[in-house]
TORPA-4810 file (N, C-alpha, C, O; in nm, 3 decimals):
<nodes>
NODE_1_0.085_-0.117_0.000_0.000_0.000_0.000_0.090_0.124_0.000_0.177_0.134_0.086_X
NODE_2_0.073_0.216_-0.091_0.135_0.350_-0.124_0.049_0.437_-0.110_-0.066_0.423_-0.153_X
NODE_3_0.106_0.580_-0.024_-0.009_0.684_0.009_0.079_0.833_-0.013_0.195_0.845_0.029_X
NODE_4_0.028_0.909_-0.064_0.108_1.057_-0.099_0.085_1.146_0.005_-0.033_1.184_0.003_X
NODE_5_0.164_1.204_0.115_0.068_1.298_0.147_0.146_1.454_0.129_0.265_1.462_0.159_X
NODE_6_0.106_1.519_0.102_0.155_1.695_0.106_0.113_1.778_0.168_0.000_1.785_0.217_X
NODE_7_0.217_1.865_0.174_0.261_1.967_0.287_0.329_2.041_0.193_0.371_2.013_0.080_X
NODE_8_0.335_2.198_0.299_0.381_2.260_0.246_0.522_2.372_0.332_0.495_2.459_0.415_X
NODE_9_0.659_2.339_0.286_0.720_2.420_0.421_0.674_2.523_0.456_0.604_2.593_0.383_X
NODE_10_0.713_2.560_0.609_0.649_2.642_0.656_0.795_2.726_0.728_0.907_2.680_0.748_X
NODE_11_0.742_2.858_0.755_0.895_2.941_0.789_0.952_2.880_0.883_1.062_2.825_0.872_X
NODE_12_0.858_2.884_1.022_0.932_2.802_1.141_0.996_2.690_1.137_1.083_2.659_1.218_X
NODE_13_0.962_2.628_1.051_1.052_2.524_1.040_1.176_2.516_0.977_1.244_2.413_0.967_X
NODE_14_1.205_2.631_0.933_1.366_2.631_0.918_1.435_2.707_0.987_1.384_2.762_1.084_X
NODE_15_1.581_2.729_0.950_1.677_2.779_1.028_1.744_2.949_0.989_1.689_2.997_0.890_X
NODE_16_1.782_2.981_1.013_1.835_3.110_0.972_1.891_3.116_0.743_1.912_3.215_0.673_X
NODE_17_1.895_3.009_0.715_1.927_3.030_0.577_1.820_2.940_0.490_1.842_2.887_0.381_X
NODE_18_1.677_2.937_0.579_1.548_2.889_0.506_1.531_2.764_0.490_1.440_2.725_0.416_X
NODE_19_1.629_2.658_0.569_1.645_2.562_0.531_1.595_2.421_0.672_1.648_2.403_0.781_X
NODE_20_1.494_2.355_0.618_1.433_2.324_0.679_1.540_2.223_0.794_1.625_2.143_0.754_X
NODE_21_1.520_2.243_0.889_1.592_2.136_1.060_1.533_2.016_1.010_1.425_1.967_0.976_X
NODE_22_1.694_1.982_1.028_1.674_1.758_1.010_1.546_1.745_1.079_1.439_1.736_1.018_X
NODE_23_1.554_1.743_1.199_1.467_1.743_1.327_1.297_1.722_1.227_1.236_1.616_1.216_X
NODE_24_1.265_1.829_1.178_1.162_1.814_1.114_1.084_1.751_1.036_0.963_1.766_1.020_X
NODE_25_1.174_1.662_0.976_1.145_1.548_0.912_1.084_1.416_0.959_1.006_1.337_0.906_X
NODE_26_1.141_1.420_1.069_1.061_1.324_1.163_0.875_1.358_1.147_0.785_1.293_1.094_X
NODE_27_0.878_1.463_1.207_0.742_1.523_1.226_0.675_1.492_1.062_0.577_1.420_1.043_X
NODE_28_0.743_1.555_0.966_0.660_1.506_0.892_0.623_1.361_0.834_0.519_1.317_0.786_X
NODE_29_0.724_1.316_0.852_0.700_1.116_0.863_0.559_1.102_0.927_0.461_1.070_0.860_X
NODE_30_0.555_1.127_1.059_0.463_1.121_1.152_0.320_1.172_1.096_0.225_1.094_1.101_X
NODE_31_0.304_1.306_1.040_0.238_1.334_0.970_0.183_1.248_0.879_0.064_1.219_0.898_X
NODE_32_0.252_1.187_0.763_0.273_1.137_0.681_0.173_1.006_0.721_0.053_0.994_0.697_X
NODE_33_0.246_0.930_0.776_0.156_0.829_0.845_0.049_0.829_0.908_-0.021_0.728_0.897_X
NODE_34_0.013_0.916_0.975_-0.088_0.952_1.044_-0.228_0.953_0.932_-0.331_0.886_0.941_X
NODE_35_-0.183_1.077_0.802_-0.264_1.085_0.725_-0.283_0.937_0.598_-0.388_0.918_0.537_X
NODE_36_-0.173_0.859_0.584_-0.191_0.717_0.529_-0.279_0.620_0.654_-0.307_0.517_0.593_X
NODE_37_-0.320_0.610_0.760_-0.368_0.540_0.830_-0.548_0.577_0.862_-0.649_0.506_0.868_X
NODE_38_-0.520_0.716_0.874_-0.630_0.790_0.873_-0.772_0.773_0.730_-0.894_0.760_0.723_X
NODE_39_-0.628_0.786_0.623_-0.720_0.685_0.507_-0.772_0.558_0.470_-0.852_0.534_0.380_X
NODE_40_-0.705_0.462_0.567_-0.781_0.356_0.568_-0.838_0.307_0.676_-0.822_0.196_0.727_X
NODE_41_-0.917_0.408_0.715_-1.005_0.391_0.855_-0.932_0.340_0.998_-1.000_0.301_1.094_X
NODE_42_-0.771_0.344_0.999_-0.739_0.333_1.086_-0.684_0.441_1.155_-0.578_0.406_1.206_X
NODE_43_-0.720_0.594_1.186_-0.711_0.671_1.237_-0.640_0.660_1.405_-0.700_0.599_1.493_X
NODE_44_-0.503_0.731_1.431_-0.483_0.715_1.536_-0.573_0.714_1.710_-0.576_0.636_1.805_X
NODE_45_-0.619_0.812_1.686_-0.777_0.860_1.781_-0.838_0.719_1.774_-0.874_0.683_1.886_X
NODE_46_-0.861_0.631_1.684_-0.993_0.539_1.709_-0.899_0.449_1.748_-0.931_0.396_1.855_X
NODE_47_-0.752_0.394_1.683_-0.677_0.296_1.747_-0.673_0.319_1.902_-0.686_0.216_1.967_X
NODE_48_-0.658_0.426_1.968_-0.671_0.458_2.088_-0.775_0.427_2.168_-0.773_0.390_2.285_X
NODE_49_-0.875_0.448_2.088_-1.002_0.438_2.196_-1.056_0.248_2.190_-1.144_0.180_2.243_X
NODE_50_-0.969_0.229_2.116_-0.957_0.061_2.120_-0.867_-0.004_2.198_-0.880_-0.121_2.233_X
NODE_51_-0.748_0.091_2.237_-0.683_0.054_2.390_-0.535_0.035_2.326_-0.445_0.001_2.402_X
NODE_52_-0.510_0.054_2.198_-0.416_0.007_2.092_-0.321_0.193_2.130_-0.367_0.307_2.131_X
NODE_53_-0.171_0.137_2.159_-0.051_0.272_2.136_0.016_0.198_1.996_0.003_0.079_1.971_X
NODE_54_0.080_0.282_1.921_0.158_0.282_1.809_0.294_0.346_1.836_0.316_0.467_1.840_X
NODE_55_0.369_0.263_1.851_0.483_0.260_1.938_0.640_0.257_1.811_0.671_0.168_1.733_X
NODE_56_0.722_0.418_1.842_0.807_0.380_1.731_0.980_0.317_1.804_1.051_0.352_1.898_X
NODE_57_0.986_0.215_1.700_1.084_0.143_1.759_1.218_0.198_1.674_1.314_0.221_1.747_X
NODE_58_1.232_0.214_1.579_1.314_0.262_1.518_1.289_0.377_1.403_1.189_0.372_1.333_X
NODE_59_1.390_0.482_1.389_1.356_0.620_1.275_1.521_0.594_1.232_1.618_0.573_1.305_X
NODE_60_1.508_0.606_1.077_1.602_0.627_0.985_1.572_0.728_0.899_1.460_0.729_0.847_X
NODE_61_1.701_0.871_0.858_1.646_0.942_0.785_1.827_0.979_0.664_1.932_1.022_0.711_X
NODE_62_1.806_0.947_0.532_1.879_0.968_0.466_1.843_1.090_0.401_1.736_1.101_0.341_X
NODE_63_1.947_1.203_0.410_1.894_1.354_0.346_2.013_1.355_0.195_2.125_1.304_0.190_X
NODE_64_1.967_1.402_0.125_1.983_1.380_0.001_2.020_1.542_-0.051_2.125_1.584_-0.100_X
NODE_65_1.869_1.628_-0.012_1.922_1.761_-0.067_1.803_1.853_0.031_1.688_1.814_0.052_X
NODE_66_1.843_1.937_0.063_1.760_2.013_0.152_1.620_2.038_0.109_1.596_2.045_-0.011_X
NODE_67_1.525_2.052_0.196_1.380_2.104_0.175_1.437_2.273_0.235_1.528_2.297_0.315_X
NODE_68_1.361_2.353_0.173_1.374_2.520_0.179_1.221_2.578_0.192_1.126_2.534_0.127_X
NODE_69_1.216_2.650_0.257_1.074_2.761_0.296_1.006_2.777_0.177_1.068_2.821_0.080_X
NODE_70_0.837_2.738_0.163_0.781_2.734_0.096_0.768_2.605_-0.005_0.656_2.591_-0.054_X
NODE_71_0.832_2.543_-0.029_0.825_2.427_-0.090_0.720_2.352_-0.092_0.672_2.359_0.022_X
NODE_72_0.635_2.258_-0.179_0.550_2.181_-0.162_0.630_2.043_-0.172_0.713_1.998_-0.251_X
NODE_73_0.569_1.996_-0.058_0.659_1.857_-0.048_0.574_1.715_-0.047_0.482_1.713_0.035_X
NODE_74_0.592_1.604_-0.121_0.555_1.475_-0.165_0.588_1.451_-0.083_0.679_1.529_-0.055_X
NODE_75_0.568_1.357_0.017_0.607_1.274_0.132_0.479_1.098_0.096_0.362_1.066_0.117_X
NODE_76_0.581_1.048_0.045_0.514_0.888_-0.014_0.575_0.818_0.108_0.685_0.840_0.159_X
NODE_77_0.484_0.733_0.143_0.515_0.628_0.264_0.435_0.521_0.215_0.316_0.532_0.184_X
NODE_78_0.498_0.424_0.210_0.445_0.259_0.193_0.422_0.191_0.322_0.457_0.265_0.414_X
NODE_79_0.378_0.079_0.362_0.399_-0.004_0.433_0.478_-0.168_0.346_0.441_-0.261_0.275_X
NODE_80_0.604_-0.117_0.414_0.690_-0.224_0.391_0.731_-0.383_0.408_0.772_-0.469_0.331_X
NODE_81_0.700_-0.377_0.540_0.694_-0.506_0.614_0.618_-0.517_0.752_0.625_-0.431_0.839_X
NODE_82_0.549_-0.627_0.759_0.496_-0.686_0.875_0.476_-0.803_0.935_0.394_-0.879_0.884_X
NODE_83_0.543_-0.840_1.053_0.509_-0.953_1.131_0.384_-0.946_1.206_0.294_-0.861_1.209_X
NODE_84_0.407_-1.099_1.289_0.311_-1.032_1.431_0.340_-0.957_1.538_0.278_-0.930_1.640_X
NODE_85_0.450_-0.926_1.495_0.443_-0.788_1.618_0.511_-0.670_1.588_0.518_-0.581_1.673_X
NODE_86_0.564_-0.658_1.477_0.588_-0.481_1.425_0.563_-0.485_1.259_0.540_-0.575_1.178_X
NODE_87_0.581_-0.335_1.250_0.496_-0.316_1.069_0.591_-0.171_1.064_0.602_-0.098_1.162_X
NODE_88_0.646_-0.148_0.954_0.708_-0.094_0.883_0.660_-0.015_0.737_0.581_-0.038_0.646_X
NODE_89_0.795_0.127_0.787_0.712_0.252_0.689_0.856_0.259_0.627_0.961_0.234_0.687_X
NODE_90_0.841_0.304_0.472_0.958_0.365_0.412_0.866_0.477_0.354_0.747_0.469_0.325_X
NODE_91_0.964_0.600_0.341_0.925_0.731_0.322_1.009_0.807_0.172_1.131_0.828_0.172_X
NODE_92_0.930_0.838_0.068_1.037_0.936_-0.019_0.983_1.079_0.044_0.869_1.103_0.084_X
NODE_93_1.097_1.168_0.041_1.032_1.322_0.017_1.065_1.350_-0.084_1.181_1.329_-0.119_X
NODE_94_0.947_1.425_-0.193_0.954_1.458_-0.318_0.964_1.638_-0.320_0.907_1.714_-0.242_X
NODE_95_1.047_1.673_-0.426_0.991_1.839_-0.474_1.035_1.812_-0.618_1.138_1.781_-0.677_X
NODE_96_0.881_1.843_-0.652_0.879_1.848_-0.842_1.003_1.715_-0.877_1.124_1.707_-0.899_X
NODE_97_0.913_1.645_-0.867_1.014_1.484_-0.929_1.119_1.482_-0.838_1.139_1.367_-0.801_X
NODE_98_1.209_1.578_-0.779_1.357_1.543_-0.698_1.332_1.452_-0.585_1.228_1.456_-0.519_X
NODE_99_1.419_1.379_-0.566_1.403_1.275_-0.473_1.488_1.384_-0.332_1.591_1.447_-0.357_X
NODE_100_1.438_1.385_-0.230_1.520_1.484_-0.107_1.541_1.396_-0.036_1.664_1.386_-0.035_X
NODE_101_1.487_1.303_0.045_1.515_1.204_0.143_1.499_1.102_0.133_1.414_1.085_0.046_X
NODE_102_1.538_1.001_0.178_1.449_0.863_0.190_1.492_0.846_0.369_1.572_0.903_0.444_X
NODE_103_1.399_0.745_0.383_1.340_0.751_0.532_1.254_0.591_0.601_1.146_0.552_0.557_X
NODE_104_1.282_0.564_0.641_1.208_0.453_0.736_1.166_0.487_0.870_1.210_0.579_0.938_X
NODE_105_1.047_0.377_0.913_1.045_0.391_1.084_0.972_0.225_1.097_0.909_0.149_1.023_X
NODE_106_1.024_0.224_1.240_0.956_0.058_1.250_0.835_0.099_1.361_0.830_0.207_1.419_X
NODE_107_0.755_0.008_1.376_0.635_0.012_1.480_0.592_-0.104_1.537_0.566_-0.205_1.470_X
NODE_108_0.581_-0.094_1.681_0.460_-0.207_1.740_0.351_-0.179_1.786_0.348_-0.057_1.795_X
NODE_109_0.226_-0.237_1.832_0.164_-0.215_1.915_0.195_-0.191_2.056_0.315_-0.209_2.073_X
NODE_110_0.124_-0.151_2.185_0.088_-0.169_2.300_-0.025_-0.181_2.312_-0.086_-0.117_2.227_X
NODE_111_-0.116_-0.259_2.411_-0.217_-0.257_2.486_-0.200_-0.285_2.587_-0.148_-0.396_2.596_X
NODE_112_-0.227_-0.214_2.724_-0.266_-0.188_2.851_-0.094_-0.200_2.868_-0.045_-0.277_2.950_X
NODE_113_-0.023_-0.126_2.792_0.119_-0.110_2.807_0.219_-0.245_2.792_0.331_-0.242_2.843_X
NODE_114_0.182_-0.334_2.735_0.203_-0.458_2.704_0.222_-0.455_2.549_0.150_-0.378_2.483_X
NODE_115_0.317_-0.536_2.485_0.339_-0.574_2.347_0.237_-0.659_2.304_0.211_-0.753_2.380_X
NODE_116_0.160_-0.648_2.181_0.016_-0.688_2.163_0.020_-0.735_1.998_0.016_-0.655_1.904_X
NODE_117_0.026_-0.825_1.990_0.018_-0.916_1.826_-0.067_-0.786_1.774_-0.166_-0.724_1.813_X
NODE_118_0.050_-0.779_1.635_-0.064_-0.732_1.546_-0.243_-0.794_1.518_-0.235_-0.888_1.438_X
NODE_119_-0.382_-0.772_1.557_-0.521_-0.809_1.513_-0.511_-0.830_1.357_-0.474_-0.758_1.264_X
NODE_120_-0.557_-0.949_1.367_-0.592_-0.948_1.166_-0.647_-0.839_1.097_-0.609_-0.786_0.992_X
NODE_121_-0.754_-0.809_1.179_-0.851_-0.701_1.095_-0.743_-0.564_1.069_-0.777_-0.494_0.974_X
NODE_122_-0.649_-0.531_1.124_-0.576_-0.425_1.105_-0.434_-0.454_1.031_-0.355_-0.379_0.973_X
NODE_123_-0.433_-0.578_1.054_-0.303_-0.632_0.898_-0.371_-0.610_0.789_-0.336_-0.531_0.702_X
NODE_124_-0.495_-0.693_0.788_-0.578_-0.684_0.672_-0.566_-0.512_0.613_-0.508_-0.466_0.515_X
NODE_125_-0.627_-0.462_0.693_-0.647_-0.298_0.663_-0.527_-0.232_0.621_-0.525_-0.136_0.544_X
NODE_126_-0.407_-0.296_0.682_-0.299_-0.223_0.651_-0.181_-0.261_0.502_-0.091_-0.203_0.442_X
NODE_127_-0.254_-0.397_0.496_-0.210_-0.457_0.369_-0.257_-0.430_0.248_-0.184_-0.427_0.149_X
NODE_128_-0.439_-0.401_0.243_-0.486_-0.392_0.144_-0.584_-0.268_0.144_-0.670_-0.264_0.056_X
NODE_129_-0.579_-0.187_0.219_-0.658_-0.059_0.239_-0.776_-0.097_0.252_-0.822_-0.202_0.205_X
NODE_130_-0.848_0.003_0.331_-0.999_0.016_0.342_-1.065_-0.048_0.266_-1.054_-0.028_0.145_X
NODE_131_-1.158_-0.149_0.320_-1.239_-0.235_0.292_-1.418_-0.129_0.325_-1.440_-0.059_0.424_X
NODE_132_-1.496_-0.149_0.230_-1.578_-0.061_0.220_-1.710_-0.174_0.272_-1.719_-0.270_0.195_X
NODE_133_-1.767_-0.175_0.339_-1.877_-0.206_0.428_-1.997_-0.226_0.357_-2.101_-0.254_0.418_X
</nodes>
């Protein structure tokens, strides 16, 4: 499953020569995912109120060429790999075709603060997107 999401830099987020903080990239990963999960009805808020944390175990970020103030930025995240107990994101950041980063993060569950098998119904969801009712 492949999901696009865009953004657009914003001033604060860079540094004195417009140029967006490593640091920030994270956030938009996070973003990124948030809004790929959100599209297939697995919205962080409802994983929550199901008792489910999304827990990051590992962040990798390869920078390639700077993002700069104002930019509209491609941020593509797949889901890469999954066991029963973590699931995996790889990330491009795009501007106009240029490739800027590439990027990973790994994830598990928690419930009631405990490591918690991935549920089928949410492999399912996360393998093959939203299933329509």
């Amino acid at each position: 499953m492949k999901h696009t999401y865009v953004r657009r830099v914003q001033f604060y987020e860079t540094d004195a020569q417009g140029i967006v903080h490593h640091s920030n990239y994270f956030k938009y990963f996070e973003e990124a995912r948030g809004d790929l999960l959100r599209s297939v009805g697995l919205a962080y808020s409802q994983l929550r109120k199901e008792g489910y944390e999304v827990v990051l175990l590992e962040a990798f970020c390869k920078y390639k060429k700077p993002l700069v103030y104002d930019e509209e930025v491609h941020i593509e995240v797949s889901l890469t790999h999954m066991d029963r107990f973590t699931f995996s994101f790889d990330y491009r950041v795009v501007v106009q075709r240029e490739l800027r980063a590439t990027a990973y993060t790994k994830h598990c569950l928690l419930k009631n603060s405990k490591l918690y098998s991935i549920p089928d119904k949410i492999k399912e969801v996360l393998t093959y997107g939203r299933k329509d009712t």
